[in-house]
C-alpha positions in Angstrom: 7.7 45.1 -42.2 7.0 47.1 -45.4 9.4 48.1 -47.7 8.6 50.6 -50.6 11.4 51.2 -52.8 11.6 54.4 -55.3 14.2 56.6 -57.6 14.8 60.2 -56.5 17.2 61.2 -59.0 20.1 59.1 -59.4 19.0 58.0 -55.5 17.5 54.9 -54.8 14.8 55.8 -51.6 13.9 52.6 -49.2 10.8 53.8 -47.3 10.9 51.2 -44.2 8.1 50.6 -41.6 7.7 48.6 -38.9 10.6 46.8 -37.2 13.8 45.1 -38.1 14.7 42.6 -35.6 15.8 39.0 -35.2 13.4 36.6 -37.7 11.5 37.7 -40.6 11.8 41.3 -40.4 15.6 41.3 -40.9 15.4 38.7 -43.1 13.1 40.8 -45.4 15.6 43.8 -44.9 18.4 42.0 -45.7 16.9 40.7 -48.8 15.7 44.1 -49.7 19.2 45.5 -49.7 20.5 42.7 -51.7 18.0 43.4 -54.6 19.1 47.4 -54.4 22.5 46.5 -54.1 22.1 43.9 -57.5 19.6 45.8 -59.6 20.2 49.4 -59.3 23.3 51.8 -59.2 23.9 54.9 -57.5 23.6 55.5 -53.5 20.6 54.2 -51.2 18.7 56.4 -49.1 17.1 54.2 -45.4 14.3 56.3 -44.3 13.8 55.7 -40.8 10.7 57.6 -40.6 8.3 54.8 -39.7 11.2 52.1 -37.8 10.3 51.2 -34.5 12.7 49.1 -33.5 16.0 47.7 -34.8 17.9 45.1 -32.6 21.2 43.5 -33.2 20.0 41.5 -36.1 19.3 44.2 -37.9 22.3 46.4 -36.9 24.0 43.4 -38.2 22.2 43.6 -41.7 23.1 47.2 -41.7 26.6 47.1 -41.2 26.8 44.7 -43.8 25.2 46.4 -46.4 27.2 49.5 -46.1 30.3 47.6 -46.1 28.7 45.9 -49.4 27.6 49.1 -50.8 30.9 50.6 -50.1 32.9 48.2 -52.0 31.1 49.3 -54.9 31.9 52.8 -54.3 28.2 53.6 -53.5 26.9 55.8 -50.8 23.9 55.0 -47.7 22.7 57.1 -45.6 19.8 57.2 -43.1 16.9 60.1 -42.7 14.5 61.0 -40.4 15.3 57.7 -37.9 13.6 58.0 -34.2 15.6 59.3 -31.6 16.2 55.8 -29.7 17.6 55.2 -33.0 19.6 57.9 -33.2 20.6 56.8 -29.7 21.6 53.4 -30.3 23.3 54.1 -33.6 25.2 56.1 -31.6 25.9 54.2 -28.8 27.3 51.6 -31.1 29.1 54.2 -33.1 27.8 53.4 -36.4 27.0 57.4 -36.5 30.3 57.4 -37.6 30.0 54.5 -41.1 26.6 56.1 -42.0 25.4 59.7 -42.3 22.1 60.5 -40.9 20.0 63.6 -41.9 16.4 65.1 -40.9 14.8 65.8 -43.9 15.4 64.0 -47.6 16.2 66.7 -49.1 19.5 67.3 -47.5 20.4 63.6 -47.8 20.0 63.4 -51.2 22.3 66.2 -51.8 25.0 64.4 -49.5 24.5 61.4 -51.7 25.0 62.8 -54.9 27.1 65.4 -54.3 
């Protein structure tokens, strides 16, 4: 998995590619979100763009973190995720926790508005 990590405004942008599944993937991801979550302020922006796959592990790791980021009053959201993504985000109705846009620009807006 590679992880590039970058401030759009007040927004902190993770850039994810590859997979995050059981093993070192979601262990990468979750230690990725703990560095955001420790080091900078404001909301987080997951772009999906380049995810293949993300199993339970790392549906896991994700509800986590939002709950985590949300007890700091700090927004996540998702953009541009693939549309088995989209399915099984909602098929486990985590649509509902996290907001998920098509294009950055809109996201960012939601996150700092």
């Amino acid at each position: 998995m590679i992880i590039v990590r970058e401030k759009k405004g007040a927004t902190t942008v993770l850039r994810l590619q590859g997979v995050v599944r059981l093993g070192e993937s979601a262990t990468q991801f979750s230690d990725f979100l703990s560095k955001v979550l420790n080091e900078d302020d404001g909301p987080v922006l997951l772009d999906f763009e380049h995810i293949d796959t993300l199993d339970s592990t790392g549906l896991g790791e994700l509800i986590g973190y939002l709950q985590r980021f949300e007890e700091r009053k700090r927004k996540m959201a998702i953009t541009k995720p693939k549309d088995r993504i989209v399915a099984l985000l909602r098929l486990t109705r985590l649509d509902t926790l996290i907001r998920i846009f098509n294009d950055e620009a809109s996201a960012i807006g939601y996150l700092e508005g």
